[in-house]
C-alpha positions as CSV (number, residue, x, y, z in Angstrom):
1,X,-26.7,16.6,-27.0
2,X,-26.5,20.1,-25.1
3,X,-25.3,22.9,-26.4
4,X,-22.1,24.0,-26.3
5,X,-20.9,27.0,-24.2
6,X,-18.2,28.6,-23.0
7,X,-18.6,27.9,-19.7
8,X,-17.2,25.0,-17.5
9,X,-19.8,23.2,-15.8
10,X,-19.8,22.7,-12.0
11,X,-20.8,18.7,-11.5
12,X,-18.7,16.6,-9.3
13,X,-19.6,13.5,-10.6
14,X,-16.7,11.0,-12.1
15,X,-17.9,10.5,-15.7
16,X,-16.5,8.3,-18.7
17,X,-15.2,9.6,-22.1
18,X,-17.3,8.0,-24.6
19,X,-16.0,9.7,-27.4
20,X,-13.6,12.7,-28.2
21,X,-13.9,15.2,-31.3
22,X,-12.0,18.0,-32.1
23,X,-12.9,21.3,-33.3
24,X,-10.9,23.9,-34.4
25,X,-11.3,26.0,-31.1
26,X,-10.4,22.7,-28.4
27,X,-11.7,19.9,-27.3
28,X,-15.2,18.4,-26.7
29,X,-15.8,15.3,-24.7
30,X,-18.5,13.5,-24.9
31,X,-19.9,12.4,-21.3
32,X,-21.9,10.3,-19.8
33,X,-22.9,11.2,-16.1
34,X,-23.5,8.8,-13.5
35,X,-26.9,9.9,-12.9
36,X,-29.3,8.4,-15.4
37,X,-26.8,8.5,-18.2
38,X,-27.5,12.3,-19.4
39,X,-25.1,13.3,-22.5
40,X,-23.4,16.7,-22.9
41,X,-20.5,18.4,-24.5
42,X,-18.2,20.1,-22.4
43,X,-15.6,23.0,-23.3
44,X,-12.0,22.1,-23.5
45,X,-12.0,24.2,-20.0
46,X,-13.2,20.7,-18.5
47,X,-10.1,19.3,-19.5
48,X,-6.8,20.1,-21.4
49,X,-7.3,19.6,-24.2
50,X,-3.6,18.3,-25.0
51,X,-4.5,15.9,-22.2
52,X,-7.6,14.4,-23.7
53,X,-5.9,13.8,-27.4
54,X,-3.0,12.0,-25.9
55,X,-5.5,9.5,-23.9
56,X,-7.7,9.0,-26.5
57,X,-4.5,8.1,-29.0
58,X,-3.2,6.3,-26.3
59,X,-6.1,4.2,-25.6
60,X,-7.6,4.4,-29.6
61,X,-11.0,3.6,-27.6
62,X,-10.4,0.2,-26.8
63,X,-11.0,0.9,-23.2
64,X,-12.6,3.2,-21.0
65,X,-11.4,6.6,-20.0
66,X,-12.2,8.4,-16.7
67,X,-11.7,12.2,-16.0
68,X,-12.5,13.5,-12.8
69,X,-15.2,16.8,-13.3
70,X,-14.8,19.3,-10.7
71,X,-12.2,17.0,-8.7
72,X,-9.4,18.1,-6.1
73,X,-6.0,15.9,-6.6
74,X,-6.9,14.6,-2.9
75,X,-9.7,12.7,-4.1
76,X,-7.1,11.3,-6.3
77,X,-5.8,9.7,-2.8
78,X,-9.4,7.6,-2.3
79,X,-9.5,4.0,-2.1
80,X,-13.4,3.5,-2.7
81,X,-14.2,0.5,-3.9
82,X,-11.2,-1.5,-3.0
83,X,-10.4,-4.2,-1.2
84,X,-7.2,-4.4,0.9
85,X,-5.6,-7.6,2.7
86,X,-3.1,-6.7,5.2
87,X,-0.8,-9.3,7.0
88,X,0.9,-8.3,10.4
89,X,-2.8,-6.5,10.9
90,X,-3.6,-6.6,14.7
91,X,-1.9,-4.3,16.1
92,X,1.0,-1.9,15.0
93,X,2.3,-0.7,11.8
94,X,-0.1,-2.6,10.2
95,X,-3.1,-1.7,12.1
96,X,-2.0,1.9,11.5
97,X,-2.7,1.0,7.7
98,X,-5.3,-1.0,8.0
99,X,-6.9,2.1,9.4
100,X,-5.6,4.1,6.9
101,X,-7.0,2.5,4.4
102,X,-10.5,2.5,6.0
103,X,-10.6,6.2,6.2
104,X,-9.4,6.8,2.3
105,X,-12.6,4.0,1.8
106,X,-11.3,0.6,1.5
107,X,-13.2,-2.5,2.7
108,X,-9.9,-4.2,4.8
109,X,-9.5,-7.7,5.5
110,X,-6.8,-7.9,8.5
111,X,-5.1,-10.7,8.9
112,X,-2.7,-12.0,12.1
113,X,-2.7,-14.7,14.7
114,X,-4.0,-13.5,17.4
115,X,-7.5,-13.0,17.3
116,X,-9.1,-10.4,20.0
117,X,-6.5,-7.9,18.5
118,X,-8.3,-8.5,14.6
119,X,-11.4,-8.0,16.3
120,X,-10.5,-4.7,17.6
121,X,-9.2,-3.6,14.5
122,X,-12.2,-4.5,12.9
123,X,-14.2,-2.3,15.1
124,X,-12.2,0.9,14.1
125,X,-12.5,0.1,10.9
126,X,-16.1,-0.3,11.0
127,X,-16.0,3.0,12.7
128,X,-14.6,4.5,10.2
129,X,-17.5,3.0,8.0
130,X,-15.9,0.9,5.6
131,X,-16.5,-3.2,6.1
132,X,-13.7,-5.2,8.0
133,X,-13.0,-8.7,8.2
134,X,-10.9,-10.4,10.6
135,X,-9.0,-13.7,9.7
136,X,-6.6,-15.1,12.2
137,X,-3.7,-16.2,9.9
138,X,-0.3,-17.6,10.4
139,X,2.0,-16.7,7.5
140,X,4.6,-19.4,8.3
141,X,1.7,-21.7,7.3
142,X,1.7,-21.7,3.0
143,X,-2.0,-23.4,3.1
144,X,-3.5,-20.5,5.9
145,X,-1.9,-17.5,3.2
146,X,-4.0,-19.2,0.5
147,X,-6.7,-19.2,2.9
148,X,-6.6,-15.8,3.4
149,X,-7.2,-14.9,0.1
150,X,-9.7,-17.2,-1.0
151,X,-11.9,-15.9,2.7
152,X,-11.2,-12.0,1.1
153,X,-12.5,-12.7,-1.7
154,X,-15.4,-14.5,-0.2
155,X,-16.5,-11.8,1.6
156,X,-15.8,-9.4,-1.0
157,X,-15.1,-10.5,-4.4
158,X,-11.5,-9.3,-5.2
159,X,-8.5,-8.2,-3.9
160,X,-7.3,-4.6,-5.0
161,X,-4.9,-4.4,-2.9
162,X,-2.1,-6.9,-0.7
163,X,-0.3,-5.8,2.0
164,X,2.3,-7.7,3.3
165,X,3.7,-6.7,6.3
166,X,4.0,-9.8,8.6
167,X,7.7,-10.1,9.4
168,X,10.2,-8.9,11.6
169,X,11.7,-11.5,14.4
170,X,10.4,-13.6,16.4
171,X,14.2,-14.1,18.4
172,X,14.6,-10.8,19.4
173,X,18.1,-10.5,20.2
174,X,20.4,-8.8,18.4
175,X,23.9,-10.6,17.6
176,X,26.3,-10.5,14.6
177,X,25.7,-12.3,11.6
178,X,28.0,-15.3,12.0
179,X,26.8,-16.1,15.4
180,X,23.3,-16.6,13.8
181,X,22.6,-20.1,14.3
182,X,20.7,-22.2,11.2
183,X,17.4,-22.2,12.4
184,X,17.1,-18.8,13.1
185,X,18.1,-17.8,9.9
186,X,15.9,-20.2,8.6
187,X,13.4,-19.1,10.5
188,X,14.1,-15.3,9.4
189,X,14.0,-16.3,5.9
190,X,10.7,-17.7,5.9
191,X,8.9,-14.8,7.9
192,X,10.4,-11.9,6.3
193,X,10.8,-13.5,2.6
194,X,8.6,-16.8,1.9
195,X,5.7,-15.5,3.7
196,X,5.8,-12.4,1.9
197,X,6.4,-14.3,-1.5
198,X,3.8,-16.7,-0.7
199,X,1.3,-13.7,0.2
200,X,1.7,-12.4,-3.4
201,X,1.5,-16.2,-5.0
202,X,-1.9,-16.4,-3.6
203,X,-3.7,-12.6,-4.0
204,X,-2.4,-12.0,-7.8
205,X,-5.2,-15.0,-9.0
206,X,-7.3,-12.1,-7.8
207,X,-6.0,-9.3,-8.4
208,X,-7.5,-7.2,-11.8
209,X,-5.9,-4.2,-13.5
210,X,-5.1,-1.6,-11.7
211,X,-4.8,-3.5,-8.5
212,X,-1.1,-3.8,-6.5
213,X,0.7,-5.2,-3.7
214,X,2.8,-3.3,-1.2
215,X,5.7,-5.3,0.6
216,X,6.7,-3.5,3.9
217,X,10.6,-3.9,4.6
218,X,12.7,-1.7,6.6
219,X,15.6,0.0,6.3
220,X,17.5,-3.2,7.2
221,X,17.2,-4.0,3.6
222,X,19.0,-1.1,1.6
223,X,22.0,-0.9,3.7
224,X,24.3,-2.6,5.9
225,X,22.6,-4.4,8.9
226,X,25.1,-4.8,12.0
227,X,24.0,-7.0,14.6
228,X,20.5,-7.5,13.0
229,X,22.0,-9.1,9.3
230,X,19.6,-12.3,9.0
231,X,16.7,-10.1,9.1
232,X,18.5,-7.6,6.7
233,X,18.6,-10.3,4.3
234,X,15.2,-11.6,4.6
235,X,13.9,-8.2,3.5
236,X,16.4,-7.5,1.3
237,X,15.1,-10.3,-0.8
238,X,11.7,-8.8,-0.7
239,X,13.5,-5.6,-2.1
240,X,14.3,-7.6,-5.1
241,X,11.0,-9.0,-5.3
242,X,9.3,-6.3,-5.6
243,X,11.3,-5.1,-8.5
244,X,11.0,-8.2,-10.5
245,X,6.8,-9.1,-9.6
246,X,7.1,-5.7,-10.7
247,X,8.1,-5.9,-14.4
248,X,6.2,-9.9,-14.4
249,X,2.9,-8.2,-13.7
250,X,3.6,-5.2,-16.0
251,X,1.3,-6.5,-18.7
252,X,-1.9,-7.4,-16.1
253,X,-1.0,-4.1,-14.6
254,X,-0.4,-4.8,-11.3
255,X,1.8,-2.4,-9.5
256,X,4.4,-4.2,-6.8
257,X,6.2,-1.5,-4.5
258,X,7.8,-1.4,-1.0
259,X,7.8,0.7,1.9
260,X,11.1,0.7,4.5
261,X,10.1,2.2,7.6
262,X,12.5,3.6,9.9
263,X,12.0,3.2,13.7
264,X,8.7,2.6,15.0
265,X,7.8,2.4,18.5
266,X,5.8,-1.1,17.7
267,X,5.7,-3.8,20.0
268,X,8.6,-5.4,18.2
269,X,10.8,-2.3,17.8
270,X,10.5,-2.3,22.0
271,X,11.3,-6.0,22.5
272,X,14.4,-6.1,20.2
273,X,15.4,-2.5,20.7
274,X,14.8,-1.7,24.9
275,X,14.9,1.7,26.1
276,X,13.2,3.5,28.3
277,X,10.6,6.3,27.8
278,X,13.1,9.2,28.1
279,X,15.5,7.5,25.8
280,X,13.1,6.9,23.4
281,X,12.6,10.5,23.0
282,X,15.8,11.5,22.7
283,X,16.5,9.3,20.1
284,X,13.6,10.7,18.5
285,X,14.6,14.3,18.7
286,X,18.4,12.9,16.9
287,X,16.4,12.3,13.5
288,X,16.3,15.1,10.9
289,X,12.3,15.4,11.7
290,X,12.6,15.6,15.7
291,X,10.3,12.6,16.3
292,X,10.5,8.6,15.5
293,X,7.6,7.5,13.4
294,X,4.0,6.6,14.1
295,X,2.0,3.9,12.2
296,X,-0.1,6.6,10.7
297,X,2.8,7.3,9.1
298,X,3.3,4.0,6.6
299,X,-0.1,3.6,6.9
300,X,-0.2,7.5,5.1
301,X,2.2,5.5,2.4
302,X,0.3,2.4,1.8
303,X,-2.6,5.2,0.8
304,X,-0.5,6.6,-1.5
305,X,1.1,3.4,-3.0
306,X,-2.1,2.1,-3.7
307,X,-4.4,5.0,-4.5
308,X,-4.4,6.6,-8.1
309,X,-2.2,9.4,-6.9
310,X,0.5,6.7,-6.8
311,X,-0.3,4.9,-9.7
312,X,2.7,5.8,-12.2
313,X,5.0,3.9,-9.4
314,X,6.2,0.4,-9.3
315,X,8.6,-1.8,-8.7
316,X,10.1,1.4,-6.4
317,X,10.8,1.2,-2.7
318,X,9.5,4.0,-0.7
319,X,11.4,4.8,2.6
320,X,10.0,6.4,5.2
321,X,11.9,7.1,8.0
322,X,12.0,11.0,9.4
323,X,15.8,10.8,7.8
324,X,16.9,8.0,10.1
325,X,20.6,6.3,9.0
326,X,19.5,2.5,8.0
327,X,21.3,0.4,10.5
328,X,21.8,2.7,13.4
329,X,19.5,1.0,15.8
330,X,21.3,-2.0,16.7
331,X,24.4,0.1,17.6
332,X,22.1,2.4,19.5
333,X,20.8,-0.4,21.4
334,X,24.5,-2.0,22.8
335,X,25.4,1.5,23.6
């Protein structure tokens, strides 16, 4: 053991509590580094003291403890060492957080039906230097979800974290809800709710502690959808399901949130929701943030949802949205 001295060291390693004692003056923890597993005693300057006692009583040493030496609270928003699956992932929002998830360090598995869109995903992401794996998927297929999971794991062992954000509407027109006939609710049910219920069914068998799933909805879901009410429902449900896989996979803790975007310029926002350039724009500049949103942007959410910096969060439904009224577009759109 070193000795101890009053000054913090500078390392920027990530090392493990192995032990904590107290002294009458702070704290001293007890480190390993990663680097050949050197041992030293740090000052309570390393960490708060108050901090450390409450974690060790917390844990009573019956797992391991981590504290960041040296750290910023971004690294807190890395995803090293996980492994994301994103449906929806070929183009989009979800190739906005498929690369978003690359850059914070993931290995990404993207997942969609049409295959020369993967593949170019896969190139930015390998760009980006983490790994990427393509695997054309339908999610209206229950065997192709289960699939999917079982080739992510495959190629990479686990699954850290499960994106599901395949959905949205394959009718594209925009009507009131009794004039929606059977099969298209039917068929907006299974998209927007089954698939994503069937998503988590098959990742949590490989999920560990710590890992979590992120349901993208919309803003269809937590408010009154006029003209667009069959797809409002289907992600409504997913609202609710998130909040109950939430408290079911409290005690593996898994963490199960939501995101509800608000528009989007995606290739689905402009085939249900037709405007040209200019009024695109000016719709944009009605929001309370003077733009509509990007991809980067719930792809920037996905980060957060999954990352440590968002790990005190679940069963909670993040909108992002630049301020937009739930429910608007559809009127926008007949105007």
């Amino acid at each position: 053991m070193t000795e101890r001295t009053d000054q913090a060291p500078e390392p920027t390693f990530i090392a493990e509590i192995v032990a904590v004692d107290y002294v009458l003056d702070g704290a001293v923890v007890r480190v390993v580094s990663g680097f050949g597993g050197e041992a030293a005693d740090f000052p309570a300057a390393v960490s708060d003291p108050a901090v450390v006692r409450r974690s060790w009583r917390r844990s009573r040493l019956d797992r391991t403890l981590r504290v960041g030496v040296g750290m910023s609270v971004m690294d807190d928003f890395r995803l090293d060492g996980h492994v994301g699956v994103i449906t929806g992932g070929g183009r989009g929002i979800g190739e906005g957080i498929a690369l978003a998830m690359a850059e914070a360090g993931a290995d990404v598995v993207v997942a969609a039906r049409r295959e020369h869109d993967l593949a170019a995903v896969v190139k930015q992401i390998e760009e980006r230097g983490a790994r990427g794996l393509a695997v054309p998927t339908d999610v209206l297929q229950p065997e192709a979800i289960e699939n999917l999971a079982a080739a992510a794991v495959e190629a990479f062992g686990k699954i850290t974290v499960w994106v599901s954000n395949a959905g949205g509407s394959q009718d594209h027109k925009i009507r009131d809800l009794v004039d929606t006939p059977d099969d298209i609710w039917d068929e907006m049910i299974r998209f927007n709710l089954t698939s994503a219920f069937q998503g988590a069914r098959a990742a949590i068998p490989h999920m560990p502690a710590g890992a979590s799933i992120v349901n993208i909805v919309s803003g269809a879901a937590l408010n009154a959808a006029p003209h667009t009410g069959a797809y409002g429902a289907g992600k409504a449900g997913v609202v609710n399901m998130t909040m109950t896989l939430s408290r079911e996979l409290a005690d593996r803790r898994i963490r199960v949130n939501a995101i509800a975007p608000g528009p989007i310029v995606t290739e689905m926002f402009t085939q249900t929701f037709p405007m040209t350039d200019e009024q695109l724009t000016r719709f944009g500049e009605t929001l309370p943030t003077g733009r509509l949103g990007e991809p980067a942007d719930i792809g920037a959410g996905v980060v957060y949802l999954a990352s440590k910096a968002g790990s005190w969060i679940t069963g909670q439904t993040l909108a992002i949205n630049g301020g937009h009224v739930p429910g608007s577009m559809a009127v926008v759109a007949r105007e």
